[in-house]
Backbone as numpy.savetxt, mean C-alpha at the origin, in Angstrom:
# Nx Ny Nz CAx CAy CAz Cx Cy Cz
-14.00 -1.73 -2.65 -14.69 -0.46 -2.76 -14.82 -0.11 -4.23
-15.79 -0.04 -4.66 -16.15 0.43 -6.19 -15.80 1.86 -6.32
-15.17 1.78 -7.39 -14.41 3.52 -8.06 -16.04 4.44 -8.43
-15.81 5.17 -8.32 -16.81 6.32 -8.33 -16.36 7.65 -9.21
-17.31 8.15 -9.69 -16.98 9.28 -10.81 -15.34 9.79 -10.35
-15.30 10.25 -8.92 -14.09 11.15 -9.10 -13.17 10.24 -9.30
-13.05 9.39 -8.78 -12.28 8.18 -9.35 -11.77 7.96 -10.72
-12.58 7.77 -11.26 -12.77 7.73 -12.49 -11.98 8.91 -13.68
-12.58 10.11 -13.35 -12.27 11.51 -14.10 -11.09 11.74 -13.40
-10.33 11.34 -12.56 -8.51 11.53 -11.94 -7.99 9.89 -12.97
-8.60 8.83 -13.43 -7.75 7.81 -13.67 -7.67 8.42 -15.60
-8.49 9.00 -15.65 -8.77 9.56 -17.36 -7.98 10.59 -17.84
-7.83 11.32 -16.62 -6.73 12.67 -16.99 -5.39 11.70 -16.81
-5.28 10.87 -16.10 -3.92 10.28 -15.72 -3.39 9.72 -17.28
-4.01 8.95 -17.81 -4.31 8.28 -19.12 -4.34 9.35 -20.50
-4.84 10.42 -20.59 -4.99 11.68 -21.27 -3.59 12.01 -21.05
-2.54 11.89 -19.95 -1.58 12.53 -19.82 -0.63 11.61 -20.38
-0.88 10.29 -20.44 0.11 9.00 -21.01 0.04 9.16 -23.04
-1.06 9.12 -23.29 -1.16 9.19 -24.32 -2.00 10.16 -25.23
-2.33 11.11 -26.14 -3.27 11.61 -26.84 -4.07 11.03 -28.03
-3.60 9.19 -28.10 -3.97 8.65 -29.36 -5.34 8.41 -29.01
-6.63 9.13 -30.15 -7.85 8.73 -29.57 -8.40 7.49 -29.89
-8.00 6.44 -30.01 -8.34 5.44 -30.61 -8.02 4.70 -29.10
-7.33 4.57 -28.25 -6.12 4.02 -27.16 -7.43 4.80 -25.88
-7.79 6.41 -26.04 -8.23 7.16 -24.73 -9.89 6.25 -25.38
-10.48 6.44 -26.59 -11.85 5.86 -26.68 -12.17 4.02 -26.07
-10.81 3.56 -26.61 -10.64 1.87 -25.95 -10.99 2.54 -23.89
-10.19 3.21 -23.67 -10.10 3.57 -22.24 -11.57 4.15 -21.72
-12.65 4.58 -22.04 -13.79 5.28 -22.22 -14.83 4.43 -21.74
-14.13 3.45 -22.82 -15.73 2.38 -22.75 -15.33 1.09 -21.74
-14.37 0.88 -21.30 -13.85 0.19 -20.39 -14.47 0.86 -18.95
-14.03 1.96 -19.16 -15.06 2.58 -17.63 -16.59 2.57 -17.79
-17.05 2.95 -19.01 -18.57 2.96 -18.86 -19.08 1.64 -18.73
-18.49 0.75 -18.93 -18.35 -1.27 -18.66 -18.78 -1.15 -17.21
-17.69 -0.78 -16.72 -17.49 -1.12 -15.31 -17.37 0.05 -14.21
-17.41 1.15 -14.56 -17.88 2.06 -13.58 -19.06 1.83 -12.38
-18.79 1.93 -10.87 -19.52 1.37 -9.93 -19.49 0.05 -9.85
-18.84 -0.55 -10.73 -19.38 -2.28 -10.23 -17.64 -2.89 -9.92
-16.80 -2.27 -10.16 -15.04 -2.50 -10.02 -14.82 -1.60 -8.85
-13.24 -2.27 -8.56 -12.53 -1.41 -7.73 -12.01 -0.67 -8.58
-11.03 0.48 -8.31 -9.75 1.63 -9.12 -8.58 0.99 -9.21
-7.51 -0.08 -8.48 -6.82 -1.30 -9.00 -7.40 -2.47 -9.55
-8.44 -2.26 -9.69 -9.32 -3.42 -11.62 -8.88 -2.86 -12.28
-9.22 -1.86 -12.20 -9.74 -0.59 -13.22 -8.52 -0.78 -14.19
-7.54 -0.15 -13.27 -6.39 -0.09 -13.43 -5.37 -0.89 -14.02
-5.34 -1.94 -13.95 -5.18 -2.89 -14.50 -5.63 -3.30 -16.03
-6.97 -2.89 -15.74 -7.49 -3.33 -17.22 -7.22 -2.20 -18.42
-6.29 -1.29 -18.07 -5.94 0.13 -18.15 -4.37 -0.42 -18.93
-3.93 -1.03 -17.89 -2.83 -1.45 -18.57 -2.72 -2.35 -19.30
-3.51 -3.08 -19.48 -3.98 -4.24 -20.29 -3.77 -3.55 -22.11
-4.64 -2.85 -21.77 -5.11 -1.95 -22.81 -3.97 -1.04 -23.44
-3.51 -0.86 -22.67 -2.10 -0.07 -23.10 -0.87 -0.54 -23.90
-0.51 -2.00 -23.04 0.27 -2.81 -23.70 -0.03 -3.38 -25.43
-1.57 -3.22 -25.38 -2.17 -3.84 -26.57 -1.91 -2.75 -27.26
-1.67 -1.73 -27.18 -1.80 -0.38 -28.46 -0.14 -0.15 -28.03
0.46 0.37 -27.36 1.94 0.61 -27.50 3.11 -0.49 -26.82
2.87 -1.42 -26.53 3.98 -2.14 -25.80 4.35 -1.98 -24.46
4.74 -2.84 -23.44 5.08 -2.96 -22.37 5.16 -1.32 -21.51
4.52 -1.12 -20.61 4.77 0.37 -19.96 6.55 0.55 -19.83
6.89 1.13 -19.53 8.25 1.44 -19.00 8.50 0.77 -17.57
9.40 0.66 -17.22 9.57 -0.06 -16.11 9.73 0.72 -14.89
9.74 0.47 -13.78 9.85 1.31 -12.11 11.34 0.56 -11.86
11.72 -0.47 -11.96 12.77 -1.55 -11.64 14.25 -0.03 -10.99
14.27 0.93 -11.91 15.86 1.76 -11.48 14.97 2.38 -10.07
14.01 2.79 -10.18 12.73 4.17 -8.85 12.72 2.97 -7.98
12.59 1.55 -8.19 12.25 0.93 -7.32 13.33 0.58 -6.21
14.74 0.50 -6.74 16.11 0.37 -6.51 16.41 1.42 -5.52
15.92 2.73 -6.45 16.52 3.81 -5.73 15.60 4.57 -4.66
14.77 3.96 -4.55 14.01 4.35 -3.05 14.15 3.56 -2.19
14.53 2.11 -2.37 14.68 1.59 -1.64 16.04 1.29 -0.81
17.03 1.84 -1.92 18.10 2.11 -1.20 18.52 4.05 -0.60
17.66 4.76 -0.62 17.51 6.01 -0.04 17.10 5.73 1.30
15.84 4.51 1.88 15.17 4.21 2.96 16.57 3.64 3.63
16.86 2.42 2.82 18.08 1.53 3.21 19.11 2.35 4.26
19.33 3.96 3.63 20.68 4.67 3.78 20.28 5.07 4.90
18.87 5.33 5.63 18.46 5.67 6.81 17.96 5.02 7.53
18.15 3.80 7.23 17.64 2.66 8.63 17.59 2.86 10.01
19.79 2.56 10.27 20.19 3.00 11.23 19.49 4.33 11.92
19.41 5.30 11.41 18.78 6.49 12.22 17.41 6.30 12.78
16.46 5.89 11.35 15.47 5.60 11.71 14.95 4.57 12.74
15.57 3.30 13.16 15.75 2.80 14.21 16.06 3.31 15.25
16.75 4.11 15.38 16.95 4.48 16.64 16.24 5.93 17.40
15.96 6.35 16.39 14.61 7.22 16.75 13.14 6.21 17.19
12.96 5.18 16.38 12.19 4.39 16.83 12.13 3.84 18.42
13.44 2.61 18.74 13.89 2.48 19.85 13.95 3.66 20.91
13.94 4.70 20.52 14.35 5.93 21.93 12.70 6.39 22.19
11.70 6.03 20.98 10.42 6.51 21.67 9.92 6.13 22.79
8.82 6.59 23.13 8.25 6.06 24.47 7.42 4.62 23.78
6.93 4.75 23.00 6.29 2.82 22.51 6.70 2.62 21.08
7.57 2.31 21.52 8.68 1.83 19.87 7.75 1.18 18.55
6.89 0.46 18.99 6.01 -0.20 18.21 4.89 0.89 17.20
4.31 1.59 18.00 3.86 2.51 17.62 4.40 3.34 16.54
5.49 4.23 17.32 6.34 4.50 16.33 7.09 4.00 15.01
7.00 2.88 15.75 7.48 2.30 13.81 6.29 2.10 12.93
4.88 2.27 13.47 3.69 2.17 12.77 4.09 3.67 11.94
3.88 4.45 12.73 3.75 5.87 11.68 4.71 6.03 11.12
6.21 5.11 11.23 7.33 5.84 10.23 6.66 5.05 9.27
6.29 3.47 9.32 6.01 2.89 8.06 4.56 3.78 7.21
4.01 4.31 7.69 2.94 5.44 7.39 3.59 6.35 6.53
4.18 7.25 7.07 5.26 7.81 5.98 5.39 7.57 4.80
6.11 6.06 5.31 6.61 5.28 3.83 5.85 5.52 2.59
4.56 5.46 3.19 3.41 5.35 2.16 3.09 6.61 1.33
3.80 7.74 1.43 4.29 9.05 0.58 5.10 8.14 -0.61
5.63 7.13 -0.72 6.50 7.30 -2.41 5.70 5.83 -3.32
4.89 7.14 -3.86 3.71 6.45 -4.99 3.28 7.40 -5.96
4.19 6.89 -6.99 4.31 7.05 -8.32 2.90 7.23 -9.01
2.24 6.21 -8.56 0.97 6.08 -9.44 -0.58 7.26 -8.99
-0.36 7.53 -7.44 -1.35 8.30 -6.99 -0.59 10.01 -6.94
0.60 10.13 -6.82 1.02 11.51 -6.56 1.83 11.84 -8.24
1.56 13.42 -8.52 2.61 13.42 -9.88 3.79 13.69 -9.63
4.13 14.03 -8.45 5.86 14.32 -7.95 5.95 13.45 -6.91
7.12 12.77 -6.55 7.33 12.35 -5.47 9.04 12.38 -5.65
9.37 13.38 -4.64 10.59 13.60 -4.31 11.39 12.89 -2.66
12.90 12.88 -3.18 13.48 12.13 -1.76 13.48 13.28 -0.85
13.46 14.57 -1.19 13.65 15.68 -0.14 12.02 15.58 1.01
11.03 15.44 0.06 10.07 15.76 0.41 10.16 14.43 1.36
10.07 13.21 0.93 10.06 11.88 1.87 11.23 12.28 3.55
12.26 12.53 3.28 12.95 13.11 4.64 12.62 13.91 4.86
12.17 15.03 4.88 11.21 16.04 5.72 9.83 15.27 6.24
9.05 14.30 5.48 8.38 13.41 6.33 8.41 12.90 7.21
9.67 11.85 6.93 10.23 11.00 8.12 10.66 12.02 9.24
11.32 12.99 9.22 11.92 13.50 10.38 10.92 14.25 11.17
9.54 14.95 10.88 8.36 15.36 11.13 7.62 14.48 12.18
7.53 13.12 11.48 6.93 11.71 12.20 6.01 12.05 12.40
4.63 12.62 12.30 3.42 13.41 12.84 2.58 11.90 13.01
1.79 12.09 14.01 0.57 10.94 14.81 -0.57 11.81 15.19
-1.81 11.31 14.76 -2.84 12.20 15.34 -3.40 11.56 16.74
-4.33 12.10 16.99 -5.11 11.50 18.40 -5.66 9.85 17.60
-6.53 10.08 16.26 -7.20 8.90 16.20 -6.39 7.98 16.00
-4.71 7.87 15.59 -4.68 7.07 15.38 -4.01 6.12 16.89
-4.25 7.06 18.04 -3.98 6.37 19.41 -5.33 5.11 19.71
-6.32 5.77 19.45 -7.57 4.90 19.51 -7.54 3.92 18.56
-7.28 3.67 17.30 -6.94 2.67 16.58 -5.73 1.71 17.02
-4.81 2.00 17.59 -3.85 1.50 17.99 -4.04 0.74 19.31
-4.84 1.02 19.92 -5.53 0.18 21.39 -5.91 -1.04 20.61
-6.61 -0.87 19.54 -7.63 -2.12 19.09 -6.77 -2.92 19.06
-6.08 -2.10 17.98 -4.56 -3.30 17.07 -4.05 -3.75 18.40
-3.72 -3.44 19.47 -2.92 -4.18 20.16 -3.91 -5.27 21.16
-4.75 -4.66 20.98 -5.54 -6.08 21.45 -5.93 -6.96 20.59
-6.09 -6.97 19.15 -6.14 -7.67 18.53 -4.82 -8.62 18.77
-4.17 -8.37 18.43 -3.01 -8.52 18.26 -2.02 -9.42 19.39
-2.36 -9.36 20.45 -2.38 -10.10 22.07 -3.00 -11.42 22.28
-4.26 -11.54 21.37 -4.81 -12.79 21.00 -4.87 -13.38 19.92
-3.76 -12.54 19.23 -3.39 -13.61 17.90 -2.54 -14.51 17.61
-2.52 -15.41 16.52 -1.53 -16.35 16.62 -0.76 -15.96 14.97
-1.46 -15.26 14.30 -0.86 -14.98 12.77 -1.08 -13.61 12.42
-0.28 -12.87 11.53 -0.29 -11.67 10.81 -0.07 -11.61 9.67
-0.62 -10.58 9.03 -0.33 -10.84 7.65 -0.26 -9.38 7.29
0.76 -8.68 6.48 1.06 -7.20 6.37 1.23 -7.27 5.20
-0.19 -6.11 4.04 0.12 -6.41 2.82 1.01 -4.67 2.68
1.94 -5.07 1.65 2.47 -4.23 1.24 2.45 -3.12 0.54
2.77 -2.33 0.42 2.20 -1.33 -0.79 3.64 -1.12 -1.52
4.62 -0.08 -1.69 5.43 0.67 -2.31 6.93 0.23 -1.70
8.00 -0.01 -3.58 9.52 0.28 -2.64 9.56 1.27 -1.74
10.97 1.16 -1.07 10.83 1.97 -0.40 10.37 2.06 1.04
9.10 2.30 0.90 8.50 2.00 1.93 8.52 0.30 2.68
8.65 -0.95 2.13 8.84 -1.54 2.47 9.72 -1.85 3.53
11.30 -1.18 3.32 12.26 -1.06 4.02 11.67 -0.58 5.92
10.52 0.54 5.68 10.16 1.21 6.77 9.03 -0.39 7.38
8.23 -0.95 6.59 7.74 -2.14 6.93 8.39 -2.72 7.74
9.87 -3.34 7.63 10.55 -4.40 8.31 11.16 -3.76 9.51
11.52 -2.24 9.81 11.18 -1.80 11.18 10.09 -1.98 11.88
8.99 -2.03 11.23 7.83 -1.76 11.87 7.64 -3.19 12.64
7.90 -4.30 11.48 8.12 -5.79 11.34 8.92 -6.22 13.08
9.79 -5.49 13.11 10.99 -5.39 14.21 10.33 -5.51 15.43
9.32 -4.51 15.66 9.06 -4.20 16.65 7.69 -4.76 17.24
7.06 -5.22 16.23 6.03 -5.84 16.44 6.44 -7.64 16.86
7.43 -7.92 16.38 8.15 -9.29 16.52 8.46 -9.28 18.25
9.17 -7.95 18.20 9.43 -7.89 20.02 8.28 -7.54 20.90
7.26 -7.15 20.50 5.95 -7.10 21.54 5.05 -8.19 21.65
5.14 -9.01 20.38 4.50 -10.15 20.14 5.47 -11.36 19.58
6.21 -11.70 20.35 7.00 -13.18 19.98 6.64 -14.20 19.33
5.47 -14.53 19.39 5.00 -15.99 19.30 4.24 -15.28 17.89
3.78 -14.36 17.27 3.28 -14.09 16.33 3.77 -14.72 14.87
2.91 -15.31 13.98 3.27 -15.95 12.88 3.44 -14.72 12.21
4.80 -13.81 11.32 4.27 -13.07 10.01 4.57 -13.17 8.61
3.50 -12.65 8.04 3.78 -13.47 6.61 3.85 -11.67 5.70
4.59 -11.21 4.76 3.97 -10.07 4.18 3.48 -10.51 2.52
2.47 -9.99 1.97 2.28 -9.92 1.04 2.37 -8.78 -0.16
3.23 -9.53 -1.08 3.51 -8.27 -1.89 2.96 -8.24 -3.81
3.29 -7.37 -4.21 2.66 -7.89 -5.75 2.82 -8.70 -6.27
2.09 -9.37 -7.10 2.48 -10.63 -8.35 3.18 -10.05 -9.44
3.11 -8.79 -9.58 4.01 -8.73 -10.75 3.81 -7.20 -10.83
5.07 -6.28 -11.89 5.46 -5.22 -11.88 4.33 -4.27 -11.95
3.73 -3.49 -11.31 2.60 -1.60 -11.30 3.57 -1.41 -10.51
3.83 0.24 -11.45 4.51 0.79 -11.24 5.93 0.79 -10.40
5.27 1.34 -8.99 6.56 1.37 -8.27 5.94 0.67 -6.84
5.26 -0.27 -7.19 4.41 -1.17 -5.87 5.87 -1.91 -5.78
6.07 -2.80 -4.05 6.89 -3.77 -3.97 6.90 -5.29 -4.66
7.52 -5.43 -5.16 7.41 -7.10 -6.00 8.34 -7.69 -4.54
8.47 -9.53 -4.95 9.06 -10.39 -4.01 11.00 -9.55 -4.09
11.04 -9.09 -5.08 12.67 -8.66 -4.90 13.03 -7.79 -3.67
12.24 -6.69 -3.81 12.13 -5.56 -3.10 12.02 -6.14 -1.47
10.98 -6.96 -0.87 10.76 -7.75 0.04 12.37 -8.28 0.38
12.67 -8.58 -0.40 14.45 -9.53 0.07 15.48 -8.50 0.10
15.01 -7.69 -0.90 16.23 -6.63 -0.72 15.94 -5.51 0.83
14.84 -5.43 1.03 14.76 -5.25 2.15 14.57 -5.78 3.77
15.05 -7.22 3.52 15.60 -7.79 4.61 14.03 -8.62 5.12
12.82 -8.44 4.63 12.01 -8.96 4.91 11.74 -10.40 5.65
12.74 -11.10 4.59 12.49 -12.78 5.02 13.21 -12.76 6.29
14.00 -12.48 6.89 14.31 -12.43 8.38 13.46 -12.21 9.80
12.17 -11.86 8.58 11.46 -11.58 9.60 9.52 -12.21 9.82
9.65 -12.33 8.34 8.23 -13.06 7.85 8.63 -13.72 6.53
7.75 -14.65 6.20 7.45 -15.12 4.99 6.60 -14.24 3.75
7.08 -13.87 2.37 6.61 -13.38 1.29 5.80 -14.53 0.65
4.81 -13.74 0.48 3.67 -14.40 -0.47 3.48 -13.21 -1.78
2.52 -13.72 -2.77 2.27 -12.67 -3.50 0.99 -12.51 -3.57
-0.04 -11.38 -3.83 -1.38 -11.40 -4.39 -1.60 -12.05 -4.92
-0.64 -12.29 -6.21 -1.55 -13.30 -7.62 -1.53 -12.68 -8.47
-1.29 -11.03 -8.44 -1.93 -10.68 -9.58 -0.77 -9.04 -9.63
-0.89 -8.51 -11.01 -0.03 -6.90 -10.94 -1.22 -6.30 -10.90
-1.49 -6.10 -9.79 -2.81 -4.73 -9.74 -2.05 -4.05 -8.08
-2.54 -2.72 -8.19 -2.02 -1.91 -7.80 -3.02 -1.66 -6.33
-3.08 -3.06 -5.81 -3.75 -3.08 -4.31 -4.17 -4.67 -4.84
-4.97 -5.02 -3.40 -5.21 -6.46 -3.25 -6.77 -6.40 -4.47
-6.94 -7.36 -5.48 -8.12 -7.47 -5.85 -8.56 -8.95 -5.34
-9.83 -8.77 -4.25 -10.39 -10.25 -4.28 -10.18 -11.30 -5.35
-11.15 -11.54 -6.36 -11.53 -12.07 -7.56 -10.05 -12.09 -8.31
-9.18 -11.62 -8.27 -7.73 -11.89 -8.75 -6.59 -12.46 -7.88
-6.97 -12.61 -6.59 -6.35 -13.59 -6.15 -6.05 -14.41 -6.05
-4.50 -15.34 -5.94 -3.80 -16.91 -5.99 -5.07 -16.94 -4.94
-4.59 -18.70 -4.74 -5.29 -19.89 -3.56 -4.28 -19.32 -2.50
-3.23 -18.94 -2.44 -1.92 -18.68 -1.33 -2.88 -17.66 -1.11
-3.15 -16.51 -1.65 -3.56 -15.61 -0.96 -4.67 -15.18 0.19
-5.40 -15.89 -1.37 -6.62 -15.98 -0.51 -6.84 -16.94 0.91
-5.99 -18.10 1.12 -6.04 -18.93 1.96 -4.61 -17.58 3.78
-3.94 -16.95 2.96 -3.46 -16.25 3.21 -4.61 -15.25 4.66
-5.32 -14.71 3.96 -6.36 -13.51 3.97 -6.98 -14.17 4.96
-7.69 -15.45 4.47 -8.67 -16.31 5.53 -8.10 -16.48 6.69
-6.97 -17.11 6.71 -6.66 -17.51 8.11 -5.70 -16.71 8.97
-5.35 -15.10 8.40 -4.88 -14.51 9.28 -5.16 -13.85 10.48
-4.91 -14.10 11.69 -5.63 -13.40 13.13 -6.03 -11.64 13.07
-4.99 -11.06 12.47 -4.88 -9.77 12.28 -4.32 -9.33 11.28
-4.71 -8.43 10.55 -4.56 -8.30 9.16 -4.52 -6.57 8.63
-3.06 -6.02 8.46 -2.80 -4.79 8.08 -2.34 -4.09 6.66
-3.40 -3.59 5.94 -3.06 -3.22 4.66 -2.63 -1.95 4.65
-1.34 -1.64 3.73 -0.85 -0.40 3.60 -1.74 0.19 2.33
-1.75 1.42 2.33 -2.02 2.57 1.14 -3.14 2.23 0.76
-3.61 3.72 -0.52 -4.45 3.30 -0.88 -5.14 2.70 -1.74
-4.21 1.78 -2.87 -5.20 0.86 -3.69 -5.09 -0.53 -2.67
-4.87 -1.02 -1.47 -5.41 -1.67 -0.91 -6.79 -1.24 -0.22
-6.80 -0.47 -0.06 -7.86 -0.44 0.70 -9.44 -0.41 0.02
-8.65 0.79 -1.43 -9.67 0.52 -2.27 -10.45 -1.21 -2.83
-9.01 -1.78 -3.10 -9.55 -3.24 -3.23 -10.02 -4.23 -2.45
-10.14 -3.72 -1.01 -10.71 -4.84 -0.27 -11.66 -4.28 0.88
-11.65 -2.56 1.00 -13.03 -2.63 1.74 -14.15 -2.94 1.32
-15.00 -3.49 2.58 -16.07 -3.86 1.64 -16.23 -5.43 1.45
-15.26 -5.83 1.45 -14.83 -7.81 0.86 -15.36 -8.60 2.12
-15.37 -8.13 3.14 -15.82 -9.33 4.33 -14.66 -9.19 4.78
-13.66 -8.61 5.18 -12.34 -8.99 6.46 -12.42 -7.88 7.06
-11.85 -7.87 7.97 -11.96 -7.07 9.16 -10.30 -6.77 8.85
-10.09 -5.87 8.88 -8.83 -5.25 8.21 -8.48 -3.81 9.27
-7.17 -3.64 9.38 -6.43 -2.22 9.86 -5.67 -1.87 8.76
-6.51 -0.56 8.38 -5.33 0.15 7.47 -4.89 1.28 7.45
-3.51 1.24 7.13 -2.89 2.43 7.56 -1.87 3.04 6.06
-2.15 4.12 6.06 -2.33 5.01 4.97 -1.75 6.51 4.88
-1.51 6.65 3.97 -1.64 8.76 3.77 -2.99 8.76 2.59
-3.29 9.87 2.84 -4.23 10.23 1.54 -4.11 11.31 0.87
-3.60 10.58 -0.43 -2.90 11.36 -1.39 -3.81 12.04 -2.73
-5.27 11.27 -2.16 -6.08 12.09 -2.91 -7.18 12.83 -2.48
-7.99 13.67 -3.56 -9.42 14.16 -3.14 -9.76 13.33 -2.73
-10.11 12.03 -3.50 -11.35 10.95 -2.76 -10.76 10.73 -1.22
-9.54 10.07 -1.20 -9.45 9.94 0.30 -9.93 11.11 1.64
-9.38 12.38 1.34 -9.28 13.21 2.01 -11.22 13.63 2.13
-11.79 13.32 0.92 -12.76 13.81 1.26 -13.90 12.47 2.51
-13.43 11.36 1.72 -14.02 9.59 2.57 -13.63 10.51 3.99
-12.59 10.42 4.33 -12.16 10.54 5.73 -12.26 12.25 6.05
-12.72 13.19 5.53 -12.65 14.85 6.18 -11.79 15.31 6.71
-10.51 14.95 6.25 -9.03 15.23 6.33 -8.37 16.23 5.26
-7.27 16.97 5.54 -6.89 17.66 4.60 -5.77 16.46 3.65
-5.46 16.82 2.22 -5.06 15.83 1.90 -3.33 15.50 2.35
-2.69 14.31 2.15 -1.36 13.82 2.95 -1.49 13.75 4.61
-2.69 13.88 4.84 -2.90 13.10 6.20 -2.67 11.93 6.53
-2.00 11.18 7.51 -2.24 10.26 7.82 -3.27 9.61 8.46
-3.35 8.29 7.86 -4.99 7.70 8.45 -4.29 5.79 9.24
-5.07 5.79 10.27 -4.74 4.66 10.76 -5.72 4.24 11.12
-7.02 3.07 10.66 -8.26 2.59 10.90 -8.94 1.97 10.78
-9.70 1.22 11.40 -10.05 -0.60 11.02 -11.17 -0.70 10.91
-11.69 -1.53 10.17 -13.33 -1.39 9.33 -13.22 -2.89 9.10
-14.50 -3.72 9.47 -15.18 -4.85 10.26 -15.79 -5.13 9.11
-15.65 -4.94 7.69 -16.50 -5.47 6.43 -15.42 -5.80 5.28
């Protein structure tokens, strides 16, 4: 999906807020007028940080935020499982806790607090549409032989490998693989995060290929992309996935909050809605 003005004028104030050197915001300027409409907002983004490193040195790291959300999720497994297990379709339910998950992102929200994330989780809210999306997925899903669950955020990952849980027990024979970043944005999951959250017990980790902050086609390994091709059913979390691959040719379910104007306005939702919904391009 190509970034679009508002896109754009939210990634400039973000950048305006990192630095005031105008030499660093004018490099940042003409990089969008380059590629404005013809990129995704994790290109963008990327080439953002590119740019950054070249004028001040390495960003700061997520590595302690990444630790410590993921061991905040960690500390509520147990519960969260078993709220899962006691629903009426366990599977389901672990869809929208991992939905949730998708509240701790550093890069799209300017606060993200642990209070606010457990008042989420314990809320668990599901709308009607995402019952109708969830028919598909499970018929998809009944005649598949592979999955592939790209990742978005620590943290949230942890809520992934419940979700992981339960989808393993409705569908046995299912191949899953998750895919996570090639390398450190922000507070996205890298392969650590994946192990520290128990992942490989349950699927195989691959990576994008690349540190961009959602899947970019054109920056993808051969793993990935061979990944992408031959998966039966295919679920991207948040939203710089979705930004980076609607649009690409896969038939994709994604499931999301929308943490911005653009989202909330794409979908006519108020914003931090949850969205669960599959799009055939």
């Amino acid at each position: 999906m190509h970034m679009n003005e508002m896109c754009a004028s939210c990634m400039i104030s973000k950048q305006e807020a990192l630095s005031d050197n105008r030499e660093y915001l004018d490099t940042i300027r003409k990089i969008l007028d380059e590629h404005i409409g013809e990129d995704s907002s994790p290109y963008m983004a990327l080439r953002f940080a590119q740019a950054y490193e070249k004028f001040f040195g390495p960003a700061e790291s997520y590595a302690a935020i990444r630790k410590q959300y993921n061991d905040l999720v960690l500390s509520m497994e147990d519960a969260v499982r078993k709220n899962i297990e006691a629903s009426e379709d366990p599977l389901f339910s672990a869809l929208i806790y991992s939905r949730i998950g998708n509240y701790i992102d550093f890069a799209a929200l300017d606060h993200v607090e642990p209070e606010t994330l457990i008042r989420l989780l314990e809320e668990n809210k599901a709308d009607a549409h995402d019952h109708e999306t969830y028919k598909s997925f499970l018929s998809q899903c009944e005649n598949a032989e592979s999955f592939l669950l790209l990742a978005d955020n620590c943290g949230e990952i942890v809520l992934d490998r419940l979700m992981l849980e339960q989808l393993h027990k409705r569908f046995p024979k299912l191949k899953l693989t998750v895919m996570v970043r090639g390398g450190e944005v922000v507070n996205d999951a890298l392969t650590e995060d994946a192990v520290y959250a128990g992942i490989p017990a349950l699927a195989d980790v691959i990576t994008c290929g690349s540190a961009t902050g959602g899947v970019v086609p054109a920056l993808m390994s051969a793993e990935a992309k061979a990944a992408m091709d031959e998966a039966d059913v295919i679920l991207a979390k948040g939203q710089g996935n979705y930004e980076g691959l609607y649009g690409e040719g896969w038939h994709i379910f994604y499931l999301l909050l929308c943490k911005c104007e653009m989202f909330a306005q794409r979908f006519n939702v108020p914003r931090m809605t949850g969205m669960f919904t599959e799009a055939f391009e």
